[in-house]
Backbone as JSON Lines, residues from 0, in Angstrom:
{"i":0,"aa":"X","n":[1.48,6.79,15.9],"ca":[0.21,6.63,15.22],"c":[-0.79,6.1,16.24]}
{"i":1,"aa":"X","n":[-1.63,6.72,16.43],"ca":[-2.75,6.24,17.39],"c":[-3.89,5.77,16.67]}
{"i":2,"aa":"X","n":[-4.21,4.77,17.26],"ca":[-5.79,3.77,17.0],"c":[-5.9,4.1,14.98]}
{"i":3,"aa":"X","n":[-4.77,3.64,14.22],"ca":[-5.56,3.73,12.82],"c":[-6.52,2.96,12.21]}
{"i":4,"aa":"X","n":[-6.86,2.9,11.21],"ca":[-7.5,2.25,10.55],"c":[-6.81,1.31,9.87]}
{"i":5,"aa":"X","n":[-7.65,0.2,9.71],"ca":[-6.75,-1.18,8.72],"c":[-7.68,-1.07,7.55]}
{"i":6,"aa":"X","n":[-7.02,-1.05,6.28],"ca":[-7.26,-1.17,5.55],"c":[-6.5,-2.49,4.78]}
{"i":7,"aa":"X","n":[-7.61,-3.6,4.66],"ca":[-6.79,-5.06,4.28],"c":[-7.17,-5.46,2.82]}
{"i":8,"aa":"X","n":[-5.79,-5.54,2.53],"ca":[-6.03,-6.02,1.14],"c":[-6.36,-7.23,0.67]}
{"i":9,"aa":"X","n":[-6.71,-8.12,-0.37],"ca":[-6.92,-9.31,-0.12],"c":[-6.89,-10.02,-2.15]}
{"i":10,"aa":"X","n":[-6.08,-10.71,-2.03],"ca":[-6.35,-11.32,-3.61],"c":[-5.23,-10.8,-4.46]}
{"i":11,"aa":"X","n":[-5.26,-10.54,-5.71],"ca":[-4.32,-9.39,-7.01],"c":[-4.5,-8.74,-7.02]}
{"i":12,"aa":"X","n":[-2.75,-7.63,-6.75],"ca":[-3.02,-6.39,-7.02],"c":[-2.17,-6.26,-8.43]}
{"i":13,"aa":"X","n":[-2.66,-6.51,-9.82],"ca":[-2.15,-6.72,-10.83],"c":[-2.38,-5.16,-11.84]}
{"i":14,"aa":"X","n":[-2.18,-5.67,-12.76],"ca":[-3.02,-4.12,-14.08],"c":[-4.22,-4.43,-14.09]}
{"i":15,"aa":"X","n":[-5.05,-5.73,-13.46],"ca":[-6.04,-5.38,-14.24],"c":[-7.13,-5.34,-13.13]}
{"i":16,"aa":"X","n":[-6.33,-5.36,-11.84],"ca":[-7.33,-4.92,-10.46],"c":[-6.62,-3.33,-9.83]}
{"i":17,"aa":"X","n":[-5.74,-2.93,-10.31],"ca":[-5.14,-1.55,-9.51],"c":[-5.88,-0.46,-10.29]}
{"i":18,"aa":"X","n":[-6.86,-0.22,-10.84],"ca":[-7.32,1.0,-11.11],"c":[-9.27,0.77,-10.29]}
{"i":19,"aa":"X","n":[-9.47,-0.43,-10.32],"ca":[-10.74,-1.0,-9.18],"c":[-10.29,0.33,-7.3]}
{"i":20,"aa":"X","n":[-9.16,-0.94,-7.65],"ca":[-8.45,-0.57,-6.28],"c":[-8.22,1.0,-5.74]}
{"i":21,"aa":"X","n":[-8.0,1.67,-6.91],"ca":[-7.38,3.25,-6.52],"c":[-9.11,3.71,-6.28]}
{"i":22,"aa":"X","n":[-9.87,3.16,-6.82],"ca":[-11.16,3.92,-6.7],"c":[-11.65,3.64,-5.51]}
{"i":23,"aa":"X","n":[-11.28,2.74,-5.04],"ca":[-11.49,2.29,-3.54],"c":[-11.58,3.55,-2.31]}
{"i":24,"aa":"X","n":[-12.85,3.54,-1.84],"ca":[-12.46,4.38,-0.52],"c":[-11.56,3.86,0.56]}
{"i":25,"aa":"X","n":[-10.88,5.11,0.65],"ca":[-10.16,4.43,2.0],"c":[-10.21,5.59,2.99]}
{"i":26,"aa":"X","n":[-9.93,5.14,4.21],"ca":[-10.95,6.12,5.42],"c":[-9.9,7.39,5.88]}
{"i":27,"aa":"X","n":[-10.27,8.67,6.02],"ca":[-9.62,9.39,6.92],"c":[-8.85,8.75,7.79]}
{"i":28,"aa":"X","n":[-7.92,10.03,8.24],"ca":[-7.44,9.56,9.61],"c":[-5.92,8.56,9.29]}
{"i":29,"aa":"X","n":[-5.36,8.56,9.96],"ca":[-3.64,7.3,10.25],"c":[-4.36,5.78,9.62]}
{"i":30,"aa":"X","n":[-3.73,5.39,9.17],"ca":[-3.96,4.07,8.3],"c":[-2.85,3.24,8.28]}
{"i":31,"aa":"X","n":[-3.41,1.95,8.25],"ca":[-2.52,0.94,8.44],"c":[-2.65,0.0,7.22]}
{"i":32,"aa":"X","n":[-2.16,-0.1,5.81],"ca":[-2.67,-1.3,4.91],"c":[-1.81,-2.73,5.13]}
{"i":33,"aa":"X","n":[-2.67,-3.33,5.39],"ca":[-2.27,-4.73,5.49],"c":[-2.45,-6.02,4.14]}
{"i":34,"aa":"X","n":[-1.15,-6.13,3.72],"ca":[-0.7,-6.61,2.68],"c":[-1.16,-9.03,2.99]}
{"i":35,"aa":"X","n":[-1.4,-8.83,4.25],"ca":[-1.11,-10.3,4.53],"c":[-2.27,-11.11,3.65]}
{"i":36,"aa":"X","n":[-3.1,-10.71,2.99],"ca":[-4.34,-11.36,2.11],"c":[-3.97,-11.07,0.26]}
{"i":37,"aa":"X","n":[-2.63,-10.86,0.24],"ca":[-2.79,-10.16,-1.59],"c":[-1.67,-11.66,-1.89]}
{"i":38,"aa":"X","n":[-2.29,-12.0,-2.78],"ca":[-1.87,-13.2,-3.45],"c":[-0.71,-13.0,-5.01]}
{"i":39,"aa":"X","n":[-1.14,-11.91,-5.35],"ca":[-0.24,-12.02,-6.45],"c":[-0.14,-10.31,-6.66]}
{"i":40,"aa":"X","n":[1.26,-10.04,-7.31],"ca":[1.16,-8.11,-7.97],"c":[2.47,-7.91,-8.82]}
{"i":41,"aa":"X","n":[2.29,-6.87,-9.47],"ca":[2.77,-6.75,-10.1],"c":[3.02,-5.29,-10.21]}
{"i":42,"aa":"X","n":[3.98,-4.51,-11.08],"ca":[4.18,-3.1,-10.77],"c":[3.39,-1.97,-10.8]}
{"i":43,"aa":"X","n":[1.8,-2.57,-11.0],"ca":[1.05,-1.49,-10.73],"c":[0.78,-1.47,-9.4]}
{"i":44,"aa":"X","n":[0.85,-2.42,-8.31],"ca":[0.74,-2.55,-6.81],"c":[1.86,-1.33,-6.37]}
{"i":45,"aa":"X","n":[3.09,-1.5,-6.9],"ca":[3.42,-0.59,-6.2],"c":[3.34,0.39,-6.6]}
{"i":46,"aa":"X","n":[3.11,1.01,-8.13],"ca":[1.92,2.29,-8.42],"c":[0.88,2.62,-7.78]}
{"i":47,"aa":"X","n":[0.34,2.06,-6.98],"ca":[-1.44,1.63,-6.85],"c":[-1.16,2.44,-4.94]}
{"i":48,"aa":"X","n":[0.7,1.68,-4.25],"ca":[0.66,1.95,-3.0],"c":[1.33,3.7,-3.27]}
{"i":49,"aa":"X","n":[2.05,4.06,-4.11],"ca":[2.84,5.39,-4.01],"c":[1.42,5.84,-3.83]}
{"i":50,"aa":"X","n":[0.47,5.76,-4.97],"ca":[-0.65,7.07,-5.37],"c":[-1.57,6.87,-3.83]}
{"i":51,"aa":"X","n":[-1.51,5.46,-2.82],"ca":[-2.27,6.13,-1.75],"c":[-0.9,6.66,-0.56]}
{"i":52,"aa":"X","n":[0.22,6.72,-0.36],"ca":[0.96,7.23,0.04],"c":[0.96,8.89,0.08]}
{"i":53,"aa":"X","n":[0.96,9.08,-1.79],"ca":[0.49,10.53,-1.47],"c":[-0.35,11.01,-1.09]}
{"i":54,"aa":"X","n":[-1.64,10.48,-0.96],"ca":[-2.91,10.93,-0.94],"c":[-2.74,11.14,0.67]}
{"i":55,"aa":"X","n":[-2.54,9.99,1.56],"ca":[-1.89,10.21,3.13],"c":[-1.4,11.39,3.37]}
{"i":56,"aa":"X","n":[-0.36,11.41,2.45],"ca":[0.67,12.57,2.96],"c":[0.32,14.11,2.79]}
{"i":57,"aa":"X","n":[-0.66,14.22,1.69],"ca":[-1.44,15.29,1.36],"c":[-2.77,15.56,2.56]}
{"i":58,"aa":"X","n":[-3.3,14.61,2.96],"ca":[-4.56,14.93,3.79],"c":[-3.46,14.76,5.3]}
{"i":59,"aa":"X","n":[-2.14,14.94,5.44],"ca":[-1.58,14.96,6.79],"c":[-2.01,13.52,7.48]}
{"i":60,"aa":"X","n":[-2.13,12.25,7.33],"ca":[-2.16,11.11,7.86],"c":[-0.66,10.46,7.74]}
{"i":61,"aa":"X","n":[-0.26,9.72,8.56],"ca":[0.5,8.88,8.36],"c":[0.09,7.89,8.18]}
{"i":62,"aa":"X","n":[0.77,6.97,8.13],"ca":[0.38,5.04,7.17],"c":[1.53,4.47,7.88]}
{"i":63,"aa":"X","n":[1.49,2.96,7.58],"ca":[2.09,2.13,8.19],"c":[1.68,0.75,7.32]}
{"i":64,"aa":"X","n":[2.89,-0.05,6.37],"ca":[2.55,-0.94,5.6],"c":[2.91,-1.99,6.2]}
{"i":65,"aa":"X","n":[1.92,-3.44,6.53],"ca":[1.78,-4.38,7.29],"c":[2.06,-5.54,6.15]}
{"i":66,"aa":"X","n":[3.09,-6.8,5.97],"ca":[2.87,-7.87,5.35],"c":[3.33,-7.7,3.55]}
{"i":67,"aa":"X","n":[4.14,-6.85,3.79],"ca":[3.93,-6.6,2.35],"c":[4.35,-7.89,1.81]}
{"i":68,"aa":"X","n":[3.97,-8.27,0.13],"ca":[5.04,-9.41,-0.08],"c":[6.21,-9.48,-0.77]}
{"i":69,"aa":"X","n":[7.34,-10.2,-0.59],"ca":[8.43,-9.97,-0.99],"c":[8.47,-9.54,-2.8]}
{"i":70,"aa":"X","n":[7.48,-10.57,-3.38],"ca":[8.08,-9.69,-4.4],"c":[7.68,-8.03,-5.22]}
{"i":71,"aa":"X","n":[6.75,-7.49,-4.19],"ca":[6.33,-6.1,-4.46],"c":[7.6,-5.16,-3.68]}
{"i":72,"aa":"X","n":[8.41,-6.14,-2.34],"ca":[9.5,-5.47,-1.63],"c":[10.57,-5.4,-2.87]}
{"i":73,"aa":"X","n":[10.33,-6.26,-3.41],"ca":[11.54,-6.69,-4.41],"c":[11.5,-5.29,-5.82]}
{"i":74,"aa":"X","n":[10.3,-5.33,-6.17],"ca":[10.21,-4.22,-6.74],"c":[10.78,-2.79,-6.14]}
{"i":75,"aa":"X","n":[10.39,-2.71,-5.64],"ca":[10.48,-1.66,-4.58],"c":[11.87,-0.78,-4.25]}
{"i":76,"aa":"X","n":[12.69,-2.15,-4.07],"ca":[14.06,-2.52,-3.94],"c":[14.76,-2.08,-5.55]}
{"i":77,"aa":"X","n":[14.12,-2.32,-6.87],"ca":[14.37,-2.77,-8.06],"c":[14.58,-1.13,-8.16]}
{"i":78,"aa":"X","n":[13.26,-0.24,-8.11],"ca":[13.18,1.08,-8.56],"c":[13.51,2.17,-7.55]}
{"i":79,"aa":"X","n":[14.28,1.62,-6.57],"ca":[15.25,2.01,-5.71],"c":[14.42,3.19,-5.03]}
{"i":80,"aa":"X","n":[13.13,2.62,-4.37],"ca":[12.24,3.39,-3.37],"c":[11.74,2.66,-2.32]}
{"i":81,"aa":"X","n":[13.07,1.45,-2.06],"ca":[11.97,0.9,-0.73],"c":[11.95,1.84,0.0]}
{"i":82,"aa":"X","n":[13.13,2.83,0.71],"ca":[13.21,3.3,1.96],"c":[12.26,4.27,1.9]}
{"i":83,"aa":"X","n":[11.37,4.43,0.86],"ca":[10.68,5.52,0.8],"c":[9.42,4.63,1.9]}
{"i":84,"aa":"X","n":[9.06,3.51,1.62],"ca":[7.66,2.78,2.67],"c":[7.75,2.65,3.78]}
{"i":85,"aa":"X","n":[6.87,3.04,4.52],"ca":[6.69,3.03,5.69],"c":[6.38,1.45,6.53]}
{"i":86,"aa":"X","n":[7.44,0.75,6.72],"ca":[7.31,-0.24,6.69],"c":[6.65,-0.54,8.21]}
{"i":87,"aa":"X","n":[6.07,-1.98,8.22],"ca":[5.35,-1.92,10.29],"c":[7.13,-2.98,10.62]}
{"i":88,"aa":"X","n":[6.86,-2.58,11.96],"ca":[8.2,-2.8,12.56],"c":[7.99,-4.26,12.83]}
């Protein structure tokens, strides 16, 4: 992935900020979301990360998820799709 974009999250990604959030522009090009500013989530976060995953994978970008927090990993883990995230090394 060369020179992406950061896209930083920051605060709740709950039900009642993940449909704000999906409306959110996020930029062309390889992307990097950085999880190290989200304070609280719940299973629409990781609804909220599949639907921009596809959207990546459809416009041919790759991604790279920075900071996630454990308990959205935990989810993740729960509905048996971590290995699906592109996790940062």
């Amino acid at each position: 992935m060369s020179e992406p974009s950061v896209v930083k999250l920051e605060g709740a990604l709950t039900l009642e900020t993940a449909a704000a959030c999906l409306k959110r522009s996020v930029p062309t090009g390889d992307l990097v979301f950085d999880f190290s500013g989200v304070t609280r989530v719940d299973s629409s976060a990781l609804a909220l990360l599949l639907a921009w995953l596809r959207r990546a994978k459809a416009r041919g970008s790759a991604v790279e998820l920075r900071a996630l927090p454990e308990p959205l990993l935990a989810l993740a883990r729960l509905y048996g799709i971590d290995a699906l995230l592109p996790l940062a090394a």
